[in-house]
Jmol script that loads the backbone (N, CA, C; Angstrom):
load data "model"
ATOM      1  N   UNK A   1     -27.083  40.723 185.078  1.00  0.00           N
ATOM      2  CA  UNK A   1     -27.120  42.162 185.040  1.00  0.00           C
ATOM      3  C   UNK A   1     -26.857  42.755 186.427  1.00  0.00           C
ATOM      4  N   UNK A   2     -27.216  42.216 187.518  1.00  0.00           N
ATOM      5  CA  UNK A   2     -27.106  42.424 189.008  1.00  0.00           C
ATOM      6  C   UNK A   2     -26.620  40.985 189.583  1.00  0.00           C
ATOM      7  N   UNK A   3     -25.173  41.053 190.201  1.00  0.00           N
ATOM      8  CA  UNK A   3     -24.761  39.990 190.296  1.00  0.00           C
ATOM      9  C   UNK A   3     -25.202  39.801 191.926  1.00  0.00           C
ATOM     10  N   UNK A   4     -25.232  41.083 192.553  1.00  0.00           N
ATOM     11  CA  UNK A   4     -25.273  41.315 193.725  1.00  0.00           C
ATOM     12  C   UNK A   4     -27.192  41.008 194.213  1.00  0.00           C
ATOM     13  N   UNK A   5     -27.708  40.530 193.214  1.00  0.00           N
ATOM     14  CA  UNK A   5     -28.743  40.158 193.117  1.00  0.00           C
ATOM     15  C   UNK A   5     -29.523  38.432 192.966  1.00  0.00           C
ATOM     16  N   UNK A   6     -28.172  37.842 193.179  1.00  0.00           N
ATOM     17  CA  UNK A   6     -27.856  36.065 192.703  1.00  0.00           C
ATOM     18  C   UNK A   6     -28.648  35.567 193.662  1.00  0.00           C
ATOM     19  N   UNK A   7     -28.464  35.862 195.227  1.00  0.00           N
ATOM     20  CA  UNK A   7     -29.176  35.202 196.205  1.00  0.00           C
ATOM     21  C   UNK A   7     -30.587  35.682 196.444  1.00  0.00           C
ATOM     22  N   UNK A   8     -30.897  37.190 195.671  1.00  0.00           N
ATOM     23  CA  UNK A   8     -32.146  37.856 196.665  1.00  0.00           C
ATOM     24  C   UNK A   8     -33.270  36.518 196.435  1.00  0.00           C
ATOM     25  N   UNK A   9     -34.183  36.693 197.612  1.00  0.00           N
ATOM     26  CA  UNK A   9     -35.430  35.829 196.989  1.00  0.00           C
ATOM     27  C   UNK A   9     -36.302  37.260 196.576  1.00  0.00           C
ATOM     28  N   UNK A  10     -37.431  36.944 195.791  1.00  0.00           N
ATOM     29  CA  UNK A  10     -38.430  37.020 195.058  1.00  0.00           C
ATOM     30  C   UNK A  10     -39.488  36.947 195.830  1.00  0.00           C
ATOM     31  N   UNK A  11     -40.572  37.753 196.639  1.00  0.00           N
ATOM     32  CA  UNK A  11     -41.878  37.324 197.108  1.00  0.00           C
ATOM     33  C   UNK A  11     -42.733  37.684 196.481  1.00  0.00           C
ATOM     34  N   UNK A  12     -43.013  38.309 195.542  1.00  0.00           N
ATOM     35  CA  UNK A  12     -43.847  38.232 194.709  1.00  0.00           C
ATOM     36  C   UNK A  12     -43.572  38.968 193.480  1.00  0.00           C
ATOM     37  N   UNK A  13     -44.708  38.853 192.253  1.00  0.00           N
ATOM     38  CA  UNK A  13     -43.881  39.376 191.383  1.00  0.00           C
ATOM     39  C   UNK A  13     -45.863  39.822 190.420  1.00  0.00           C
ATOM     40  N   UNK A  14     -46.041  41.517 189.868  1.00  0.00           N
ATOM     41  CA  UNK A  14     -47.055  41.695 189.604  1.00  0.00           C
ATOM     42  C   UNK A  14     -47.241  41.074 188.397  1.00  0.00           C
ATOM     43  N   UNK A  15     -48.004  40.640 187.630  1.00  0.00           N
ATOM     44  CA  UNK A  15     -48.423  40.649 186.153  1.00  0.00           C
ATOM     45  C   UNK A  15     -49.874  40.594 185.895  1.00  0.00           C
ATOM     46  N   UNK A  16     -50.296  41.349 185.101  1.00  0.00           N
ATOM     47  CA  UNK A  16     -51.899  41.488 184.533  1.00  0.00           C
ATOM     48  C   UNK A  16     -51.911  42.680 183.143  1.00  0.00           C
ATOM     49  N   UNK A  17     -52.550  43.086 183.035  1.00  0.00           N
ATOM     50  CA  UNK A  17     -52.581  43.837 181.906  1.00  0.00           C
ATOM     51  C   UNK A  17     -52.290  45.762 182.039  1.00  0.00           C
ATOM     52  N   UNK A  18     -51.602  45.679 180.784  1.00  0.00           N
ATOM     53  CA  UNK A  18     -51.230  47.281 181.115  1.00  0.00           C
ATOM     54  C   UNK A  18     -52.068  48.318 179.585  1.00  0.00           C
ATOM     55  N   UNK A  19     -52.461  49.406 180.464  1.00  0.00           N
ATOM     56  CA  UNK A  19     -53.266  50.124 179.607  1.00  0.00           C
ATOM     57  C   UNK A  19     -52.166  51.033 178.891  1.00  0.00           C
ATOM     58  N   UNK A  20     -51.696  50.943 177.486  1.00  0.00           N
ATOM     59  CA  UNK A  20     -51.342  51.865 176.649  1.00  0.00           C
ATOM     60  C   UNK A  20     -51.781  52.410 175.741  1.00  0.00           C
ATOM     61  N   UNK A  21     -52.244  54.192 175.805  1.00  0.00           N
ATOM     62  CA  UNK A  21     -52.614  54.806 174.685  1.00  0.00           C
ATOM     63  C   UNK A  21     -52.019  55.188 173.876  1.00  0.00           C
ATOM     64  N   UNK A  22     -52.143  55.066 172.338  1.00  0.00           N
ATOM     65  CA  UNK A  22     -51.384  55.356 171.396  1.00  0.00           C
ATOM     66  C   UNK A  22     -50.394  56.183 171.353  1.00  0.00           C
ATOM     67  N   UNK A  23     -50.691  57.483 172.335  1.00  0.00           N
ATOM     68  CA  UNK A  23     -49.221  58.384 171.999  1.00  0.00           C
ATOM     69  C   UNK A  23     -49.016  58.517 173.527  1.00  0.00           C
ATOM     70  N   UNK A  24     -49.242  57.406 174.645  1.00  0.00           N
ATOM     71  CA  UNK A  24     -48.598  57.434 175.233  1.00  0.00           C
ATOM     72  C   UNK A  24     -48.884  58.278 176.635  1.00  0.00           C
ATOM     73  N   UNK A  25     -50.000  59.277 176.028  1.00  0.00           N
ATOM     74  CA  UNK A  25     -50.450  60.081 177.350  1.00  0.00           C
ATOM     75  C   UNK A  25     -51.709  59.780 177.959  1.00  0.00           C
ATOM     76  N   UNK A  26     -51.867  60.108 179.276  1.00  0.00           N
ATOM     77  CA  UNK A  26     -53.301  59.352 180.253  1.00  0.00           C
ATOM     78  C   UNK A  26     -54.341  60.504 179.264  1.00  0.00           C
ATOM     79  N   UNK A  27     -55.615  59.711 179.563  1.00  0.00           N
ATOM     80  CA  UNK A  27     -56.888  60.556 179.063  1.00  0.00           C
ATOM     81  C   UNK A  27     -57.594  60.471 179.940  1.00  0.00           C
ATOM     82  N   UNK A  28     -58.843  61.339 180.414  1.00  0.00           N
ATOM     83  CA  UNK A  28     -59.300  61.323 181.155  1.00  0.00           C
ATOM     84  C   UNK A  28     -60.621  62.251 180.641  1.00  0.00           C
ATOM     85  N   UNK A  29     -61.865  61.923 181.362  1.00  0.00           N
ATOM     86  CA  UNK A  29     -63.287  62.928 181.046  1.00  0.00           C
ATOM     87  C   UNK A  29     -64.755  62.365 181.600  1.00  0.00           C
ATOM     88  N   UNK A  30     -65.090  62.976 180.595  1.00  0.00           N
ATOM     89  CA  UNK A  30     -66.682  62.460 180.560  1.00  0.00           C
ATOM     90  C   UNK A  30     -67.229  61.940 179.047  1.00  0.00           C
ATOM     91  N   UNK A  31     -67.925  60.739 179.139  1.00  0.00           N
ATOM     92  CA  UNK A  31     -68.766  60.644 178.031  1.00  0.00           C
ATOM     93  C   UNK A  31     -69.995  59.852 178.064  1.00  0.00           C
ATOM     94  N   UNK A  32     -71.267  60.667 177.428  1.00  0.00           N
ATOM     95  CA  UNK A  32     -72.624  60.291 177.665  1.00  0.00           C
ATOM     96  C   UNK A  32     -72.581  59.587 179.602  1.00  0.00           C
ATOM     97  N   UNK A  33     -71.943  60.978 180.258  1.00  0.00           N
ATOM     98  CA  UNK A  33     -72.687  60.596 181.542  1.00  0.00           C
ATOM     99  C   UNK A  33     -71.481  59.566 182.497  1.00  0.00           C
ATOM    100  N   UNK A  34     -70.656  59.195 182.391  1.00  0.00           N
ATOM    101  CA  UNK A  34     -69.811  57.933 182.385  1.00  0.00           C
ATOM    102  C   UNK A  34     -68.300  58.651 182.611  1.00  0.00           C
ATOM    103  N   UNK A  35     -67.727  58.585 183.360  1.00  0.00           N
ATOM    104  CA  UNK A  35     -66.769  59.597 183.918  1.00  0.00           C
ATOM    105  C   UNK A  35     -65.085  58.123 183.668  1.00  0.00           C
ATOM    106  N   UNK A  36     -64.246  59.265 183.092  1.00  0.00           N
ATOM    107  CA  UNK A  36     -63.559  57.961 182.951  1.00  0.00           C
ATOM    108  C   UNK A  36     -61.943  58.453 182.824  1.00  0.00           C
ATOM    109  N   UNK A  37     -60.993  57.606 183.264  1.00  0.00           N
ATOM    110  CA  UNK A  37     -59.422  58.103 182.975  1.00  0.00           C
ATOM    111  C   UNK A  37     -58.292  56.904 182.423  1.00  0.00           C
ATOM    112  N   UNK A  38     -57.905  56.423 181.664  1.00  0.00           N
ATOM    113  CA  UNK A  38     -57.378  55.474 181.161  1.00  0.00           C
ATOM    114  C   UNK A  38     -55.980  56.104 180.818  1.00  0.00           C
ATOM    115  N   UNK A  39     -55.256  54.948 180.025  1.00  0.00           N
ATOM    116  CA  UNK A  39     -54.377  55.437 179.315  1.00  0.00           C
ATOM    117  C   UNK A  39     -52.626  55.852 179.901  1.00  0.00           C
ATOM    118  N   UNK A  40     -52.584  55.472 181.088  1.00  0.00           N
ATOM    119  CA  UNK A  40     -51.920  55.504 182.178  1.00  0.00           C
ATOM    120  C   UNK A  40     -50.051  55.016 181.734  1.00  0.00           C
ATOM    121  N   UNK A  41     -49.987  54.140 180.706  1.00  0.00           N
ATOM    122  CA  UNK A  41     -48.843  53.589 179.855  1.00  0.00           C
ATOM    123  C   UNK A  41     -47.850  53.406 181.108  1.00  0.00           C
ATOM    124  N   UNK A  42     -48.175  52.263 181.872  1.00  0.00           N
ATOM    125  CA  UNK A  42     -47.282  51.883 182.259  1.00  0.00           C
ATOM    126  C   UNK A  42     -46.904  52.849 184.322  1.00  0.00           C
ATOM    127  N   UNK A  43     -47.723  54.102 184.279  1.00  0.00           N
ATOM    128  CA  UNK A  43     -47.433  55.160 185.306  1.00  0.00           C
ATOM    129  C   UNK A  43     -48.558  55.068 186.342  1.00  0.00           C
ATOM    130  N   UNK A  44     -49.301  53.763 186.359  1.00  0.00           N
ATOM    131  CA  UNK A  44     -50.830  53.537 187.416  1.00  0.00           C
ATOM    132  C   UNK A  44     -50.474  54.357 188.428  1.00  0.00           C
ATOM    133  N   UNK A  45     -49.645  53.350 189.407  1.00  0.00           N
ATOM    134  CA  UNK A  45     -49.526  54.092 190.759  1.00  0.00           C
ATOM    135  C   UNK A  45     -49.899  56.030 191.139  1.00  0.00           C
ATOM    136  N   UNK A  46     -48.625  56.077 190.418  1.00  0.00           N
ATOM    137  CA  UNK A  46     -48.717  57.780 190.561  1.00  0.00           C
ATOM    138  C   UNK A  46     -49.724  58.683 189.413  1.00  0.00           C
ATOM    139  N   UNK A  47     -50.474  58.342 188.793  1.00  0.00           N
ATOM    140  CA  UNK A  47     -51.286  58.596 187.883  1.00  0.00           C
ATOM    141  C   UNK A  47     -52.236  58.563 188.189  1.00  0.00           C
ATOM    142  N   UNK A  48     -52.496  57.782 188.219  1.00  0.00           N
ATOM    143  CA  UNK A  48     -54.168  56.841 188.398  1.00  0.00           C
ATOM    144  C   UNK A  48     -54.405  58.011 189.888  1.00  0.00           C
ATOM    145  N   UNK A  49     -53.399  57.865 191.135  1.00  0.00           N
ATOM    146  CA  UNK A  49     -53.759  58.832 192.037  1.00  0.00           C
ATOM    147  C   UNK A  49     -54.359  60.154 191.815  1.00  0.00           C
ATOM    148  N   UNK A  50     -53.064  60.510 191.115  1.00  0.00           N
ATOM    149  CA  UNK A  50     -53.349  62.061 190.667  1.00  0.00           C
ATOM    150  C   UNK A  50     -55.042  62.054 189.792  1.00  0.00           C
ATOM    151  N   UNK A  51     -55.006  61.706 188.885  1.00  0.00           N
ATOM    152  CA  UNK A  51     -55.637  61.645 188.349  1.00  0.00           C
ATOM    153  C   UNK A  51     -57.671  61.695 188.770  1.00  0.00           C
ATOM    154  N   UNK A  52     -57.465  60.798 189.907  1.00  0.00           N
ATOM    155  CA  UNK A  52     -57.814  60.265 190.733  1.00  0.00           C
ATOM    156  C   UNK A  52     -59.020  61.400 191.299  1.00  0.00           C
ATOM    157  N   UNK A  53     -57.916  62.559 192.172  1.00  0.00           N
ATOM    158  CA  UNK A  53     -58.121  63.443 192.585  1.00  0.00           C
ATOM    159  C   UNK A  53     -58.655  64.528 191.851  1.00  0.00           C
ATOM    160  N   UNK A  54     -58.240  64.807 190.335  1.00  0.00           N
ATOM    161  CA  UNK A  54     -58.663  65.658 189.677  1.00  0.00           C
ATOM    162  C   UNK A  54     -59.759  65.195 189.081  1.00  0.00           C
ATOM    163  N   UNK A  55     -60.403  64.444 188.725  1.00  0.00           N
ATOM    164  CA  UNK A  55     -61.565  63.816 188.458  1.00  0.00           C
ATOM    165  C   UNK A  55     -62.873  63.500 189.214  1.00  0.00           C
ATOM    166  N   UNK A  56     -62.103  64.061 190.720  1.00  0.00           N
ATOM    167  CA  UNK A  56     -63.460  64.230 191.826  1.00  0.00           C
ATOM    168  C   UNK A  56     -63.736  65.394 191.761  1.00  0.00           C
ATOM    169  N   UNK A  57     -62.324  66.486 191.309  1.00  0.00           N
ATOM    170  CA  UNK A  57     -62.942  67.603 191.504  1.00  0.00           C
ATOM    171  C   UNK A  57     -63.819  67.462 190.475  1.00  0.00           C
ATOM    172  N   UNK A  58     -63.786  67.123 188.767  1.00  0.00           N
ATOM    173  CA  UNK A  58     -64.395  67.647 187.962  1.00  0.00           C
ATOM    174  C   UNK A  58     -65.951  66.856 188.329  1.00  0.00           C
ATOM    175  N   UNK A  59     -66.280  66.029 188.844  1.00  0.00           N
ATOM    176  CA  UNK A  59     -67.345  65.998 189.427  1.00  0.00           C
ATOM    177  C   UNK A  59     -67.663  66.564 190.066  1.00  0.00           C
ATOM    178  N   UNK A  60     -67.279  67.270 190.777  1.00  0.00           N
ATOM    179  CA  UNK A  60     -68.022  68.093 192.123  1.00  0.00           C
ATOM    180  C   UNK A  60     -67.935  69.406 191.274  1.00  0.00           C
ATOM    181  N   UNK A  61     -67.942  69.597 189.690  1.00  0.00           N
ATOM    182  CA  UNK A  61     -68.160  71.093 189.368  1.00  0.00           C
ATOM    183  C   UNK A  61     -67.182  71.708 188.647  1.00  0.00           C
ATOM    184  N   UNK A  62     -65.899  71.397 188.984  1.00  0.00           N
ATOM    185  CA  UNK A  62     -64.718  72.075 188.833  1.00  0.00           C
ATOM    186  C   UNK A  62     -64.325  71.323 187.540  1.00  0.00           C
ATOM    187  N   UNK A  63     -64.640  71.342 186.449  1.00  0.00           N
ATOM    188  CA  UNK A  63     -64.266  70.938 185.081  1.00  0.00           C
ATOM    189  C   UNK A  63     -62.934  71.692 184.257  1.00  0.00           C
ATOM    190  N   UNK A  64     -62.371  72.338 185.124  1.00  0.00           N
ATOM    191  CA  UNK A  64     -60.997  73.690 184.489  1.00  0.00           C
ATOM    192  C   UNK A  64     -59.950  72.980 185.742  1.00  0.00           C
ATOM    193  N   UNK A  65     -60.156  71.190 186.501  1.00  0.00           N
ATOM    194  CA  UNK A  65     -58.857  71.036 186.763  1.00  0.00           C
ATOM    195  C   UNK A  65     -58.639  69.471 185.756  1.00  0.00           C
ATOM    196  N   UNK A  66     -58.823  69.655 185.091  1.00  0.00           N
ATOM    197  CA  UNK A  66     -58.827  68.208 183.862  1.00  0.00           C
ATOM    198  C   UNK A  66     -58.113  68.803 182.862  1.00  0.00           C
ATOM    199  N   UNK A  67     -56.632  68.823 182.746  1.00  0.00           N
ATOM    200  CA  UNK A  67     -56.036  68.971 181.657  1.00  0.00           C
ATOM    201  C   UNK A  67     -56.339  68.022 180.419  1.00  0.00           C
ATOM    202  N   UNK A  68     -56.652  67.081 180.856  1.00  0.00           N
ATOM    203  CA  UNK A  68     -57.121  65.982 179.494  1.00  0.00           C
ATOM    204  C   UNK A  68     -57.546  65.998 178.935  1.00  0.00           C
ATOM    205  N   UNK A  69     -59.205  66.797 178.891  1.00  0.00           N
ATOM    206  CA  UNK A  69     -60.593  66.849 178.949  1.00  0.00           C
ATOM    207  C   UNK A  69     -60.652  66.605 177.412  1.00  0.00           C
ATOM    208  N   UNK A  70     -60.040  67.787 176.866  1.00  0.00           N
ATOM    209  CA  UNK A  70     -60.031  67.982 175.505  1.00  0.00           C
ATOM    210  C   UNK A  70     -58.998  67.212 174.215  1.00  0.00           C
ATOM    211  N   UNK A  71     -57.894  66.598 174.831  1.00  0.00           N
ATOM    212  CA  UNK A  71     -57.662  65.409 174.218  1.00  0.00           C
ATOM    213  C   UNK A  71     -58.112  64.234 173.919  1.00  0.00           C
ATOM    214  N   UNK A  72     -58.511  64.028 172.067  1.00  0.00           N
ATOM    215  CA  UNK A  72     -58.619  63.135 171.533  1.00  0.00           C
ATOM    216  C   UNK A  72     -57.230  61.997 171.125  1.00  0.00           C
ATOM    217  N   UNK A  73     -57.765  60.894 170.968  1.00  0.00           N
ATOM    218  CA  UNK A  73     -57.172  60.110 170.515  1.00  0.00           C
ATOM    219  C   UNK A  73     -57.550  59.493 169.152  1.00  0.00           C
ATOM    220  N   UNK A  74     -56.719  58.412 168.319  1.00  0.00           N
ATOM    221  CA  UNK A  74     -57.127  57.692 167.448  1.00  0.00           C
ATOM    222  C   UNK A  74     -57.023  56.232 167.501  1.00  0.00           C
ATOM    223  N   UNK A  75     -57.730  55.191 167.296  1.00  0.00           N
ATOM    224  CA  UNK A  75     -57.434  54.261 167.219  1.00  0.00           C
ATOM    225  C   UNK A  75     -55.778  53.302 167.075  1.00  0.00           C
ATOM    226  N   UNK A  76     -55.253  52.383 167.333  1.00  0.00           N
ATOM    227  CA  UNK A  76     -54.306  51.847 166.596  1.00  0.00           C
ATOM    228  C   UNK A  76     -54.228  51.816 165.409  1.00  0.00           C
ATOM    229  N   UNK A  77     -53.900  52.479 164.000  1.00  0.00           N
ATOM    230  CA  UNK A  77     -54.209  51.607 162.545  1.00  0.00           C
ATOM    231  C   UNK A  77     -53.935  50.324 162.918  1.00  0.00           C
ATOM    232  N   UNK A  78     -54.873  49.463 162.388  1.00  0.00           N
ATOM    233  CA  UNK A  78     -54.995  47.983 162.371  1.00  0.00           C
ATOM    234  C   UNK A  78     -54.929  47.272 163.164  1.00  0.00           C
ATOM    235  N   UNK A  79     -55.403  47.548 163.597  1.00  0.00           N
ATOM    236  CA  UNK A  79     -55.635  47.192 165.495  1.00  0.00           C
ATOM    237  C   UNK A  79     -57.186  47.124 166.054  1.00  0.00           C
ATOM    238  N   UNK A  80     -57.977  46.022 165.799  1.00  0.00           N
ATOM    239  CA  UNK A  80     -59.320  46.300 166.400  1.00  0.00           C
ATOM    240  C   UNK A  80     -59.466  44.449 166.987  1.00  0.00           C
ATOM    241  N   UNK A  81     -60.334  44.745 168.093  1.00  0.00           N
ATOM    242  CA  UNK A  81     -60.566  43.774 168.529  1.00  0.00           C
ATOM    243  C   UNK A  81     -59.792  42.885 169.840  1.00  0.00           C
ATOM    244  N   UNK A  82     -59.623  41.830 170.318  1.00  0.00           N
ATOM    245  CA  UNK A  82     -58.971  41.594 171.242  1.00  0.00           C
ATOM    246  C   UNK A  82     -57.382  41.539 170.754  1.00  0.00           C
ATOM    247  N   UNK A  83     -57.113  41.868 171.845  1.00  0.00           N
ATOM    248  CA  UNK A  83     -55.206  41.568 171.574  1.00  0.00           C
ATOM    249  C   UNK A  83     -54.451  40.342 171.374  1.00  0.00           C
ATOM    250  N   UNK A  84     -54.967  39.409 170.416  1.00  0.00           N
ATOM    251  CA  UNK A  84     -54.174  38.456 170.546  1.00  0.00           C
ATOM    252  C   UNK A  84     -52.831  38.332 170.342  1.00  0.00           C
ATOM    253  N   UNK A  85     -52.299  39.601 170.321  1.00  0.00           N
ATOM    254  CA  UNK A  85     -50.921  38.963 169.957  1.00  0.00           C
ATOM    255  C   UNK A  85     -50.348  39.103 171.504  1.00  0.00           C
ATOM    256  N   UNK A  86     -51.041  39.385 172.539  1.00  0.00           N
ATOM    257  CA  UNK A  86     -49.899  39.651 173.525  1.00  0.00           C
ATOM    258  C   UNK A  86     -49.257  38.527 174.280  1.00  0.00           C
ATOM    259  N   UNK A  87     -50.081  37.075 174.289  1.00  0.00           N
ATOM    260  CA  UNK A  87     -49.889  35.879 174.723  1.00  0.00           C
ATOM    261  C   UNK A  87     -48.640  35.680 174.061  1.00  0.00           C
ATOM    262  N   UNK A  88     -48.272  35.445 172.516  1.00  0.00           N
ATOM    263  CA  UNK A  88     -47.252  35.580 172.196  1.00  0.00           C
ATOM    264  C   UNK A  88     -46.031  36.233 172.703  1.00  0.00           C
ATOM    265  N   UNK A  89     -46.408  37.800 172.764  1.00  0.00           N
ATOM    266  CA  UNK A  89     -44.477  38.417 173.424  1.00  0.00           C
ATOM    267  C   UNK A  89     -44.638  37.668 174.658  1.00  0.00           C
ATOM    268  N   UNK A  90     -45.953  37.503 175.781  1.00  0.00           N
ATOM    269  CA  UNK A  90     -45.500  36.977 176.867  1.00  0.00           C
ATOM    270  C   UNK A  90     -44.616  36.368 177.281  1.00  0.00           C
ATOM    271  N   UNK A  91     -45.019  35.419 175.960  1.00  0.00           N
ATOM    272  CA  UNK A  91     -44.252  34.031 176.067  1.00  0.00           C
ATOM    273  C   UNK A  91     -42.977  34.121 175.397  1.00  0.00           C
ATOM    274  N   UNK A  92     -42.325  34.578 174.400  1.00  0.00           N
ATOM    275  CA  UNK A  92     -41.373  35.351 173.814  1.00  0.00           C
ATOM    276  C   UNK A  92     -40.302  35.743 175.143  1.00  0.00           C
ATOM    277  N   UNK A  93     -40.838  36.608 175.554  1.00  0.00           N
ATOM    278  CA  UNK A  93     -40.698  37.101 177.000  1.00  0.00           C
ATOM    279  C   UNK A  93     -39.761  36.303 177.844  1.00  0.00           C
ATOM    280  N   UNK A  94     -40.858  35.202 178.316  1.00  0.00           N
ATOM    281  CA  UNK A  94     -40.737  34.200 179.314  1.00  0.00           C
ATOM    282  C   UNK A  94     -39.567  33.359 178.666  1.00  0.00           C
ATOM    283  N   UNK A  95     -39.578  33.041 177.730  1.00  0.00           N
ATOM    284  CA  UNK A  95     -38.011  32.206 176.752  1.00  0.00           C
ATOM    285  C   UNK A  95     -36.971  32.678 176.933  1.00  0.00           C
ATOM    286  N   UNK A  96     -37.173  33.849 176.685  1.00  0.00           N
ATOM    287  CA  UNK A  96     -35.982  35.103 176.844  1.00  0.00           C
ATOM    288  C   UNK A  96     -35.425  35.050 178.176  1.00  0.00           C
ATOM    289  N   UNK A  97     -36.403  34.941 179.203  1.00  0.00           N
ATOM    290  CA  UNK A  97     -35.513  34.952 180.689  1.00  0.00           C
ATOM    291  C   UNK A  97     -35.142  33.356 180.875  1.00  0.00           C
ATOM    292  N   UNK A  98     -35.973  32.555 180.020  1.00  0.00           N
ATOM    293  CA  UNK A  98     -34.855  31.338 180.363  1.00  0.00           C
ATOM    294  C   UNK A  98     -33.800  31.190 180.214  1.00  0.00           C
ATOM    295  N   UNK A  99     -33.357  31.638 178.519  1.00  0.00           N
ATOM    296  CA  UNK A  99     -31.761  31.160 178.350  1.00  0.00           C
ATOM    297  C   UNK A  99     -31.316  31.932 178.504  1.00  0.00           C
ATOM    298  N   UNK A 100     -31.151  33.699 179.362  1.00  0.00           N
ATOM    299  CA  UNK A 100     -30.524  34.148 179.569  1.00  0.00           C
ATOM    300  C   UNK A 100     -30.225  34.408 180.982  1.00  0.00           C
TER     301      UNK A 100
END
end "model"
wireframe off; spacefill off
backbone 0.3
color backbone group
């Protein structure tokens, strides 16, 4: 796909788990006491910052800079419990960059 890319080396390379909420948008709030922002799909870096920041304010008082606040979500249908299927695409994945 990048031929001009044949020699680069590689020093490192991230992998761990990525938080996706069902439709895709960050959430963020309070519940029973427990202050929290998830849901990030893939956008940590610049999210998680922002986010970050608006969530100190709403601790320190300022609860009208949390656009989130009031977004609910729903579960996956059929989706409860650990993710086992993701070991699978991993590896799916990992095949895929072999023979190609």
């Amino acid at each position: 796909m990048f031929p001009m890319l044949a020699t680069a080396r590689i020093d490192y390379c991230w992998g761990g788990l990525v938080d996706i909420s069902a439709d895709r948008l960050p959430h963020a709030g309070q519940h029973d006491g427990i202050y929290f922002s998830m849901g990030y799909s893939g956008h940590d870096t610049q999210m998680s910052t922002h986010i970050g920041q608006v969530m100190a304010d709403v601790m320190d008082g300022r609860a009208d800079r949390n656009p989130w606040d009031e977004s609910e979500w729903s579960a996956i249908p059929g989706h409860t419990g650990k993710p086992w299927f993701l070991p699978l695409v991993g590896t799916y994945y990992r095949i895929k960059d072999i023979l190609y």
